[in-house]
C-alpha positions in Angstrom: -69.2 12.0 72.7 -73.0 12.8 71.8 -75.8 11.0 73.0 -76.3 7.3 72.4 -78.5 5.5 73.9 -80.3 2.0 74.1 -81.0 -1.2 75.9 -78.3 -3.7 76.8 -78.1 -7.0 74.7 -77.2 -9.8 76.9 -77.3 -13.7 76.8 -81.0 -13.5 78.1 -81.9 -11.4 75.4 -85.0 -12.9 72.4 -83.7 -11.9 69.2 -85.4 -13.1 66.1 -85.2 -12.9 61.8 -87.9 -10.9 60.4 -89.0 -14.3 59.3 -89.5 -16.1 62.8 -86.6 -18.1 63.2 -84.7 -17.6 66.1 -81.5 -15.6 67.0 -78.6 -17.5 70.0 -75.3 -16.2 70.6 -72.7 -19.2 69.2 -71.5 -20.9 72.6 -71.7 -18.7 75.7 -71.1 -14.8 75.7 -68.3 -14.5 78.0 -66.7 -11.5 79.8 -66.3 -9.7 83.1 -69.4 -7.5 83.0 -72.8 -9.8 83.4 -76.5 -7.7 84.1 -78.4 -10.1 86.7 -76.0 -13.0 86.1 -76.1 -13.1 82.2 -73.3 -12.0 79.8 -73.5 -7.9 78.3 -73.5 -8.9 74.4 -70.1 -7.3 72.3 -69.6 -7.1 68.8 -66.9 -10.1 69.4 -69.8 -12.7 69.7 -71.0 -14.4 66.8 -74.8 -14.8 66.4 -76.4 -17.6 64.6 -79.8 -18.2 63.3 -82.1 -21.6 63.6 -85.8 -22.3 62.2 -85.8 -19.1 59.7 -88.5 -20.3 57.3 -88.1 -18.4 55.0 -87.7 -18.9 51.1 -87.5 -17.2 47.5 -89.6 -19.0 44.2 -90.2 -21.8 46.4 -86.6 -22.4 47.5 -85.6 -22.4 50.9 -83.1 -19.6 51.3 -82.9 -19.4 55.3 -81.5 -16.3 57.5 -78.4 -18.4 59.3 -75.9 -15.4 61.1 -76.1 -11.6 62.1 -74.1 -9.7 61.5 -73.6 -6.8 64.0 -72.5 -3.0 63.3 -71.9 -1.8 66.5 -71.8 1.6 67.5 -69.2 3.9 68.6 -70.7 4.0 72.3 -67.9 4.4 73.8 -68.5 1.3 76.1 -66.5 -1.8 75.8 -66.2 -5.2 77.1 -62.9 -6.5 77.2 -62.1 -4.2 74.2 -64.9 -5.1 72.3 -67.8 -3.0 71.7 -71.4 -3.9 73.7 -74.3 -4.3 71.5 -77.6 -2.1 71.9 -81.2 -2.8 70.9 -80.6 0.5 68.6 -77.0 -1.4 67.3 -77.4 -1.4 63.5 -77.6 -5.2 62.1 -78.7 -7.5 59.7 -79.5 -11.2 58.8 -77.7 -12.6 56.3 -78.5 -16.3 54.1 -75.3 -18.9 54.0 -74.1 -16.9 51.0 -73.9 -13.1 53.0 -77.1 -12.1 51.4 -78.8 -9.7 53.5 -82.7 -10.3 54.7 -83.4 -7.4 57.0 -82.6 -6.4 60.6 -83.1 -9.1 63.6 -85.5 -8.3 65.9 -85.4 -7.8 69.3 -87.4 -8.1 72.9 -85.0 -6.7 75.4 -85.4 -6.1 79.2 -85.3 -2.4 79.8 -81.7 -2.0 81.1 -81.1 1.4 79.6 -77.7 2.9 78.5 -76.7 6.6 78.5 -73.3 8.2 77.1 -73.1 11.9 76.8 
């Protein structure tokens, strides 16, 4: 496995829409592995989006999920990959339309696999 590296996503983590609203795993991230007491973020949680302002002609057309792409890392929680600040994903409108990448402010908890 080549070099892949990144931050941690985790409960704790501020994640946003490119338009401002704001990014909350759906109910609690669980699992076994927690970084100082919050939940290591896997592709298995679903991410939803609240406050996303943003519209199209004058019709509101707000960013409501992500979607995640996660990486092969190599790292899994309870068979499910973890997500990285550097995980490719994407915001998407009630109908799947895609609005651009979330983004994040994560606490340095840096990831190596070699």
């Amino acid at each position: 496995m080549s070099g892949t590296s990144g931050s941690l996503l985790d409960a704790d983590a501020v994640i946003g829409c490119p338009h401002g609203g704001r990014v909350t795993a759906a109910g609690s991230p669980s699992g076994g592995v927690r970084i100082a007491g919050a939940a290591v973020a896997t592709a298995a949680h679903s991410y939803v989006v609240t406050g996303c302002p943003h519209t199209v002609d004058g019709v509101p057309s707000p960013c409501v999920s992500v979607r995640w792409t996660a990486g092969s890392t190599g790292i899994t929680v309870d068979g499910a990959p973890v997500l990285l600040d550097t995980s490719a994903a994407q915001c998407l409108t009630a109908a799947f339309v895609p609005q651009g990448p979330p983004v994040m402010q994560t606490a340095q908890r840096k990831v190596t696999v070699r």
